[in-house]
C-alpha positions, 0 to 999 in steps of 0.5 A, spaced: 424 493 545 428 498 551 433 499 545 433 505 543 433 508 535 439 512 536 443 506 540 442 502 534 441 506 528 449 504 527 447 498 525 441 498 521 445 502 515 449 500 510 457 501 513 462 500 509 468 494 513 473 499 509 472 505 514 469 500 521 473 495 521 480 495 516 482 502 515 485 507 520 480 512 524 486 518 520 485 515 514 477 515 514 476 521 516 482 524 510 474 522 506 468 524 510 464 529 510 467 534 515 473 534 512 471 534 505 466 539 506 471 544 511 476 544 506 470 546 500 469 553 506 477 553 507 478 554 498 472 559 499 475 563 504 482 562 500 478 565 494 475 571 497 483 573 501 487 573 494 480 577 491 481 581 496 489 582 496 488 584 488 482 590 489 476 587 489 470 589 494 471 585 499 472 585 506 476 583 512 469 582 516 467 578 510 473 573 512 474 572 518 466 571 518 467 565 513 474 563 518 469 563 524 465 557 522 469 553 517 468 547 521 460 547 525 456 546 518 449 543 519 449 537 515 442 536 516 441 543 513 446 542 507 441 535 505 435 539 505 437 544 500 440 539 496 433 536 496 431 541 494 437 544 489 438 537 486 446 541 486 450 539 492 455 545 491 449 550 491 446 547 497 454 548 501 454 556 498 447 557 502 447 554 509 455 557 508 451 564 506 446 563 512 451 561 517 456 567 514 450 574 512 455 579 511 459 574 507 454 570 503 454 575 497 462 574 496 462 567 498 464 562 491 465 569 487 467 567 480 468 560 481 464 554 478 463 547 482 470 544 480 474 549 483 472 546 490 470 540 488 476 538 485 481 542 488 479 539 495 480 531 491 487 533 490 488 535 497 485 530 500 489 524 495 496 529 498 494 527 504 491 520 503 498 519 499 502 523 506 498 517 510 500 511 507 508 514 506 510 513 513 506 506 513 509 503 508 516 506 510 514 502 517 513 496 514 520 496 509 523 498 516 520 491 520 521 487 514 529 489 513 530 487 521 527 480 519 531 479 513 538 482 517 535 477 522 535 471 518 540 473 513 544 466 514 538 461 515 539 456 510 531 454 506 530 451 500 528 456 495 523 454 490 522 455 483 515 453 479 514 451 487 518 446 487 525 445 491 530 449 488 537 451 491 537 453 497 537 461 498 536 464 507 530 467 509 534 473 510 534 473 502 527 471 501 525 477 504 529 481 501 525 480 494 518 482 498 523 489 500 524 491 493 518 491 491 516 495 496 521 500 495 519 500 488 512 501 491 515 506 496 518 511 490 512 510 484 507 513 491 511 518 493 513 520 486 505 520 485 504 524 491 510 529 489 507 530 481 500 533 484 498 539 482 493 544 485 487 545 479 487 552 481 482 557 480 480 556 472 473 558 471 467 553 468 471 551 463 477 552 464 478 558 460 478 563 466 474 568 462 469 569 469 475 571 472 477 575 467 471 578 467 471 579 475 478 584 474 476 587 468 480 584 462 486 585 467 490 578 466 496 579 470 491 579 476 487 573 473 494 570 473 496 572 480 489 569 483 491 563 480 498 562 484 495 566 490 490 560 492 494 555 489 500 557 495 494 558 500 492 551 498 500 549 500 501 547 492 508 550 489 504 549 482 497 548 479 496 545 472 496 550 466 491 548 463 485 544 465 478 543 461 472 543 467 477 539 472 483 536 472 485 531 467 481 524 470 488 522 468 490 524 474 487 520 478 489 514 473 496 515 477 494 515 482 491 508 483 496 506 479 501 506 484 496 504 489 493 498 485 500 496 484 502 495 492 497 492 492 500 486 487 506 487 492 502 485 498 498 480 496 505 476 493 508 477 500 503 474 503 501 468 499 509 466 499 507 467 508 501 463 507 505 458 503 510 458 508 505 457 514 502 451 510 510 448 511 510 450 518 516 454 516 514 461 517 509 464 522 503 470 523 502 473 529 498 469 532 494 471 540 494 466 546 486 466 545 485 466 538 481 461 534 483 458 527 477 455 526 469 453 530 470 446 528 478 444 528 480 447 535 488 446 533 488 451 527 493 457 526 489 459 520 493 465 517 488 470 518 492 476 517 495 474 511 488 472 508 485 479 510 491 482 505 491 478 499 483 479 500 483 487 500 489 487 496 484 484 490 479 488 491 485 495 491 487 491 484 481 491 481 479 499 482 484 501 477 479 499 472 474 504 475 479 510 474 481 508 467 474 507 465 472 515 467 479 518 464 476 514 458 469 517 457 470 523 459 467 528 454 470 535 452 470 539 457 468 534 461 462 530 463 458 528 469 458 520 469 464 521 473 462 523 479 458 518 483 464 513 480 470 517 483 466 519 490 466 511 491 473 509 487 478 514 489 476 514 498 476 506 498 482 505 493 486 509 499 482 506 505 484 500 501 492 502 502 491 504 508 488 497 511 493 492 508 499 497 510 496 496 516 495 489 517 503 487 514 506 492 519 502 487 524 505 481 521 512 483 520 512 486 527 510 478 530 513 473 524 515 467 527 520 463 524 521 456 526 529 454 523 528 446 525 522 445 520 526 449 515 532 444 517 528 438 516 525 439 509 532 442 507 535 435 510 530 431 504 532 436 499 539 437 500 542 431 498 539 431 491 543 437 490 550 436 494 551 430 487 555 434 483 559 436 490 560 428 491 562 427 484 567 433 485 571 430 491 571 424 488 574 426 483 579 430 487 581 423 491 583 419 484 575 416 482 573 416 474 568 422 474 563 417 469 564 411 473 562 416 480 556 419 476 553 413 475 554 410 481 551 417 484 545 416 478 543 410 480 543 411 488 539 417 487 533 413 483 533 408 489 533 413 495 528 417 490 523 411 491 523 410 497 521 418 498 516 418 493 513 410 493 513 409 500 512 415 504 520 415 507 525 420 508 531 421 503 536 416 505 541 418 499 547 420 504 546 413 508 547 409 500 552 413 500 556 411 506 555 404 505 557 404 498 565 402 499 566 406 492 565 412 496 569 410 502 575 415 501 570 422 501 566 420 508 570 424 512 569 429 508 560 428 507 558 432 513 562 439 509 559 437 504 552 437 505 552 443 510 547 448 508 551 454 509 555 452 502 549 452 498 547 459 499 552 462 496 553 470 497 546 470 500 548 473 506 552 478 505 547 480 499 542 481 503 547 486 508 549 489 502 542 490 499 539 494 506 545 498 506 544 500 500 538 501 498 533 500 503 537 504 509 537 511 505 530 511 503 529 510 511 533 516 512 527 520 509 522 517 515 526 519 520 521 522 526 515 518 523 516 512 525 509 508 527 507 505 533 506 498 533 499 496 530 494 492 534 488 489 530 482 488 534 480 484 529 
C-alpha cells in the first residue's frame, strides 16, 4: 500500500470519541499531556522562585533556564525513562534535568511526587470548571430567549405523561432553566472552593521542608502561600496527608454528574415532544434520519445528550469508590482510575453543554400541532367552566353535571373505540339544555384561559432569577455552535 505509517497511524490506536468527536479541542487540551506535564515544570519553577525568595542557594540563572523550556518537552524521552524507572514523576525530573544542567540539581527540591501531580489536578479541574461555566451560562442565555418567546403558547402539560392541564411553552422551559441554574451555582461553588495542596512534603507534615530551611517554620509556612498565590489560588488546604482529600474530587464530579441528570431531562422531554411533532431539533437541509427510512427526522442531537449524559451519570461512583478506599495517607489505587474518571467527567461536561447550545440555538416549534392536540384535550377539561355558565344563566348544577358526564362518555368512545376526534363541543351544540351558554363556548374553550399566570411567570422568573446570573458572563458570550457530527 502507497499509504504511509504516519498517515494512518491515527486510526490504528485506540482514541477516545470524548476528545475526537465530542468534546471541545479547548477542553482536550485542558487534559493532554502538554498541558499537564508543562504545568508539572511551571510548579517546579514556582518552587525554586519562593526557595529562592526565602535564602536557599539558588540562582537566577537556574530559573530562567527552567523558564526557557517549559513547554519543549521530549515526550519520547520522558516514555524512555519511565521504562526504565517505572516513576513517571522521576522520568519528568530527568529529561527536565538534561534539557535544564545548570538547574537539575534544584529541580523538584524538597517536593514529593504529589506536589506536582496533585497540584497540577487542581489547576486542571479550575480550568475545566472555567471552561464549562460560560458554556452553560450560553445554553440558559439561548433557553431564556425560547421561553420568553413562547411564554403564551398554550400546550397540554402532562403529569404521569398523560394530558393534564394546559401550561405554555415558555413555562415548560422555564422548568428545564432552574435546573440549570441550580446547575450553574453547585459548578460554580465547586470551582470557587478549590484550594491549591500546596507544598506539604510526603506526608503532608512538611518535615522535608522543615528540614531544608533549618527548623525555621515560619519560612515553611511562607513557602506554602508563596507557591499557592504563584499558582493563582488565594488558599491551600491546611492540612493534607500525601495529596488532597479524594473527597475533593467527589465535589467535583458531583456537580458534573448532576448536570448531567439535568440535560438528560431536557432532552427526553425535547425527544418526547419531537415524537408528537410539537417541538423540533435542529436539523440540516442534507441530514439523514435514517439509511432505510428516508422521511425521519430522528433526534440525533437530543440522543448523543442523553447518551453521554448517562455515561457522565455513572463516573461519580469512580470518585466515591477512590475517596473510600483511600488508605491512611494515602494509597496508590487511585491513581490510574482518576487519570481516566476526572478528564472524561469534564470532556463529558463539555460535549453535552456543547450539543444543548446547538440545540437551544435551532429549536423549532410548531404551534399548530401543538393547537390541534390541545383542541382533543381541551374540552374534557373546559367541563367545570360549562357547568359554571350554566349555572350563572339559571340551569340546575347536578342536572348540568349529569348531562355533561354523559356527553363526555359518549364523545370519549368515539376518540378511544373508533380512532375519531373528540367531539364534545359538537354534543354540546346540539343539545337544546345548553342553548343559552352557546354564544358563550368559544370563551370558554379559548386556550389562553387555562394557563393561568403562566406567562407572566415565566417574565417574572428571567427577571428574577435567571437575568442576574447572566449578569455575571457578561463579555463571555460563546459562539454559535456547529457540529461536524
Amino acid at each position: 500500500m502507497s499509504v504511509s505509517k504516519v498517515q494512518t497511524s491515527d486510526y490504528c490506536d485506540y482514541r477516545s470519541p470524548l476528545s475526537t468527536r465530542y468534546a471541545s479541542k479547548k477542553m482536550s487540551y485542558n487534559f493532554s499531556d502538554q498541558n499537564k506535564f508543562s504545568t508539572w515544570r511551571k510548579l517546579w519553577i514556582y518552587l525554586a522562585k519562593a526557595e529562592m525568595e526565602l535564602g536557599l542557594a539558588i540562582k537566577p540563572q537556574q530559573v530562567a533556564e527552567m523558564e526557557a523550556h517549559v513547554d519543549d518537552i521530549d515526550f519520547e524521552a520522558v516514555a524512555k525513562e519511565e521504562r526504565a524507572t517505572r516513576h513517571d514523576v522521576m522520568a519528568h525530573v530527568h529529561v527536565f534535568g538534561k534539557q535544564c544542567p545548570l538547574a537539575a540539581p534544584i529541580i523538584h527540591l524538597g517536593a514529593t511526587s504529589c506536589y506536582v501531580g496533585d497540584n497540577t489536578d487542581l489547576l486542571i479541574l479550575r480550568q475545566g470548571f472555567d471552561i464549562l461555566l460560560p458554556k452553560l451560562a450560553s445554553v440558559i442565555r439561548r433557553l431564556a430567549k425560547f421561553a420568553l418567546e413562547n411564554r403564551s403558547l398554550p400546550t397540554l402539560g402532562f403529569t404521569h405523561l398523560q394530558p393534564a392541564q394546559l401550561t405554555t411553552v415558555g413555562k415548560r422551559a422555564t422548568l428545564w432553566l432552574q435546573e440549570l441554574l441550580m446547575d450553574e451555582r453547585a459548578i460554580r461553588r465547586a470551582r470557587n472552593d478549590l484550594r491549591f495542596r500546596g507544598v506539604k512534603g510526603t506526608t503532608g507534615t512538611q518535615a522535608s521542608f522543615l528540614q531544608l530551611f533549618n527548623g525555621d517554620a515560619e519560612k515553611v509556612k511562607r513557602l506554602d502561600d508563596l507557591v499557592t498565590k504563584m499558582a493563582g489560588f488565594e488558599k491551600h488546604y491546611a492540612v493534607t496527608g500525601q495529596t488532597y482529600s479524594r473527597k475533593v474530587d467527589i465535589e467535583c464530579l458531583n456537580v458534573l454528574s448532576s448536570l448531567g441528570a439535568t440535560v438528560h431531562k431536557i432532552c427526553t422531554d425535547i425527544r418526547l415532544l419531537a415524537n408528537m411533532k410539537e417541538l423540533e431539533e435542529p436539523f440540516e437541509s442534507t441530514q439523514i434520519g435514517s439509511s432505510a427510512m428516508p422521511y425521519k427526522r430522528n433526534p440525533m442531537r437530543s440522543e448523543r445528550c442523553c447518551s453521554v449524559a448517562r455515561h457522565l451519570m455513572t463516573l461519580v461512583n469512580n470518585v466515591l469508590h477512590t475517596a473510600a478506599t483511600q488508605w491512611m495517607e494515602r494509597t496508590l489505587d487511585d491513581s490510574a482510575n482518576r487519570r481516566v474518571t476526572l478528564a472524561e467527567a469534564f470532556l463529558s461536561a463539555d460535549a453535552i453543554l456543547m450539543t444543548l447550545q446547538n440545540i437551544t440555538e435551532g429549536l423549532v416549534v410548531y404551534p399548530k400541532v401543538i393547537a390541534k392536540h390541545v383542541a382533543q384535550e381541551l374540552p374534557f377539561m373546559s367541563t367545570e367552566n360549562v357547568i359554571m355558565a350554566m349555572v350563572k344563566a339559571g340551569g340546575d348544577r347536578q342536572v348540568c353535571h349529569e348531562k355533561i358526564r354523559v356527553l363526555s362518555h359518549e364523545a370519549g368512545a368515539q376518540v378511544k373505540q373508533h380512532g375519531l376526534d373528540n367531539d364534545l363541543v359538537d354534543r354540546i351544540k346540539k343539545d337544546p339544555y345548553f342553548a343559552p351558554i352557546l354564544s358563550q363556548l368559544d370563551d370558554l374553550l379559548d386556550p389562553a384561559t387555562f394557563v393561568g399566570r403562566a406567562p407572566e411567570q415565566v417574565v417574572e422568573f428571567l427577571e428574577e432569577e435567571v437575568h442576574p446570573i447572566l449578569k455575571n458572563y457578561e463579555g463571555q458570550e460563546s459562539e454559535n455552535v456547529e457540529l461536524n457530527i
